[in-house]
Legacy VTK file of the C-alpha trace (Angstrom):
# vtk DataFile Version 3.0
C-alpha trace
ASCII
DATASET POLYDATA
POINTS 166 float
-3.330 6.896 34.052
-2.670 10.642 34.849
-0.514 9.472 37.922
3.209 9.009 37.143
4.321 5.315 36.230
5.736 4.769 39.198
3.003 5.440 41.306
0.388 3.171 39.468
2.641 0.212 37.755
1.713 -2.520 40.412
-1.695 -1.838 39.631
-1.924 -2.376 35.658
0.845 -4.991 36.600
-1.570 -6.964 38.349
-4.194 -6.788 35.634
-2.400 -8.101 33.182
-3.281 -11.767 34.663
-7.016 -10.488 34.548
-9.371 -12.918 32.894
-11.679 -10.190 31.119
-9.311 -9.620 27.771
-10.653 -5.596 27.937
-9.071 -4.981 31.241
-5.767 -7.234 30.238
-5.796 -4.990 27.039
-5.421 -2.096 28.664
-3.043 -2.810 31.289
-0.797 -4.209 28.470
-1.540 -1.020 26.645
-0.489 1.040 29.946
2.504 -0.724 30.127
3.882 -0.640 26.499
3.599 3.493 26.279
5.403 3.315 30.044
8.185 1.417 27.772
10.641 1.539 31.040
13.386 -1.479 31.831
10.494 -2.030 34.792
7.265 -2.152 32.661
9.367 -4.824 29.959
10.610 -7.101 33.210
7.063 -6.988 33.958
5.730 -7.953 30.658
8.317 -11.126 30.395
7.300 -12.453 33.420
3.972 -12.370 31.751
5.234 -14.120 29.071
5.590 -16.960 31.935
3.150 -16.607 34.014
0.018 -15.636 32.035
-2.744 -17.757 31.233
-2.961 -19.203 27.465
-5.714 -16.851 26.796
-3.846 -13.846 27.847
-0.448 -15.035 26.792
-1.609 -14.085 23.650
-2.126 -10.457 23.980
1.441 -10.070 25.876
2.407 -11.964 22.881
0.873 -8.979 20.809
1.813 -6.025 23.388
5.667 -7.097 23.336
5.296 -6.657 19.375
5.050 -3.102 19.747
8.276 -2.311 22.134
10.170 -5.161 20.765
13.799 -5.374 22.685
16.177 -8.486 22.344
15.366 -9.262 26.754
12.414 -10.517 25.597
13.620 -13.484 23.375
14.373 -16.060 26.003
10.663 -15.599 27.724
9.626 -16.378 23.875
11.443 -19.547 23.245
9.970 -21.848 25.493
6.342 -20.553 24.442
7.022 -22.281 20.852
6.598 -25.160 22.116
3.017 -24.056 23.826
0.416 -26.408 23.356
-1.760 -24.365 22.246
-1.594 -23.852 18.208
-2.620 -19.674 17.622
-0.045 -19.251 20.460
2.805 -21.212 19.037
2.601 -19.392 15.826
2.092 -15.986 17.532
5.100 -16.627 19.217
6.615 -17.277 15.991
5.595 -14.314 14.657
6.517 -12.262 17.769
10.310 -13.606 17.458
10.646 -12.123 14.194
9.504 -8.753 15.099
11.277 -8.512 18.263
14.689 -9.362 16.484
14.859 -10.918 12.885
17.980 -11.736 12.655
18.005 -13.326 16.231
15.180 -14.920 14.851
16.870 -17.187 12.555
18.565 -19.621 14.840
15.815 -20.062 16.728
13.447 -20.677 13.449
15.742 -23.537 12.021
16.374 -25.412 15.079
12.115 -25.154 15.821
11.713 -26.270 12.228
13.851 -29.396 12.797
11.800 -30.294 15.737
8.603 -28.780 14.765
5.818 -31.991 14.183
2.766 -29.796 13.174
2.317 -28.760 9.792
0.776 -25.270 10.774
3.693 -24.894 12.869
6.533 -25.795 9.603
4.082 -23.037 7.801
4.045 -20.196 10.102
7.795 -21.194 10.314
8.493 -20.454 6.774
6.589 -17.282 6.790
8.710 -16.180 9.130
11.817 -16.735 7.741
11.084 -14.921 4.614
10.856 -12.472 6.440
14.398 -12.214 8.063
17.415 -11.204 6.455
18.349 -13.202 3.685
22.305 -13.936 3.862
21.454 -14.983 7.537
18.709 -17.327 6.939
20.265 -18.905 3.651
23.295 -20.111 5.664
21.351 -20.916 8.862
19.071 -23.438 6.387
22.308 -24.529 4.691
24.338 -25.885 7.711
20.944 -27.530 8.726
19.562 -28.656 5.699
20.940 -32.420 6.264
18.484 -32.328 9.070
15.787 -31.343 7.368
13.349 -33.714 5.381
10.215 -34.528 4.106
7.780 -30.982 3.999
10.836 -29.047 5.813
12.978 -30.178 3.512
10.743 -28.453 0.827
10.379 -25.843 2.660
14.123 -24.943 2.990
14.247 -25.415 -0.436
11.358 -23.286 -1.359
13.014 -20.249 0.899
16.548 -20.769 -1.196
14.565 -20.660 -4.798
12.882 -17.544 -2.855
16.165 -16.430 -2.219
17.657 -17.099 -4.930
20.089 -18.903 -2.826
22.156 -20.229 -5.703
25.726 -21.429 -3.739
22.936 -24.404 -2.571
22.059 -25.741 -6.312
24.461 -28.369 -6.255
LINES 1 167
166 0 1 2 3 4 5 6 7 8 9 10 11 12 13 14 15 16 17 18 19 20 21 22 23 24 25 26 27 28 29 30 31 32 33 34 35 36 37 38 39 40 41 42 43 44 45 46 47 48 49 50 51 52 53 54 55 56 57 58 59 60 61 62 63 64 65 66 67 68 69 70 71 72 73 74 75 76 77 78 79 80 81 82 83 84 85 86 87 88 89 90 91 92 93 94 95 96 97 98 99 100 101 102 103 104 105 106 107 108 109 110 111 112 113 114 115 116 117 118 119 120 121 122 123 124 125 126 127 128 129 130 131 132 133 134 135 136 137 138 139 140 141 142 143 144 145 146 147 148 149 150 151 152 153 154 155 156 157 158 159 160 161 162 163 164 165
């Protein structure tokens, strides 16, 4: 770590696929304080090409350096199979870019099938700006039923979203 980036970046690049999550840990760790357009390209292809059990901590790393590049490598991960993973990606959205977020949120809420999923959802929309979110829900909310229905209309009460009472 005391040579410059540029010199050992392949290297912690590489052991960001390892298996042992100490190693992966501290590559990720490397390459978040590097924070350089080449250490973020290398942490979304991560996002693609890690296993599930490391796709977790990139999931985690790209928390901490969040920039809007990394929202299409995110997307596709919602619909992971794997549960914790979905939902960290969920989580991971929001931090990278709230109010990107939103879209994203609604449309995975219309299509989302697990309720953990609809949950972690709704979390994370009360946490992104309200005025966005309210009218996201609003032009979807015809979509929306059963439990996402109630969700929606748990987040306007939360909001106080009052131009939806009628």
């Amino acid at each position: 770590t005391y040579f410059p980036p540029n010199e050992v970046l392949d290297l912690f690049a590489r052991e960001i696929y390892n298996p042992a999550p100490d190693v992966c840990a501290v590559a990720l760790d490397y390459l978040v304080n590097v924070n350089s357009a080449e250490s973020k390209n290398l942490l979304k292809e991560a996002l693609v090409k890690s296993s599930p059990e490391n796709l977790y901590q990139v999931l985690d790393a790209i928390t901490q350096i969040p920039d809007d590049s990394f929202i299409p490598a995110i997307v596709p991960i919602l619909n992971n199979t794997d549960e914790k993973t979905r939902i960290k990606a969920i989580q991971t959205l929001v931090k990278v870019n709230s109010q990107k977020a939103v879209p994203i949120l609604v449309k995975r809420l219309i299509e989302a099938q697990e309720t953990s999923d609809c949950n972690a959802i709704k979390q994370a929309l009360l946490q992104t700006p309200p005025n966005e979110t309210i009218s996201e829900l609003g032009r979807n909310l015809k979509k929306l039923e059963g439990d996402k229905l109630v969700i929606a209309l748990d987040i306007f009460g939360q909001r106080q979203a009052t131009q939806y009472f009628s």
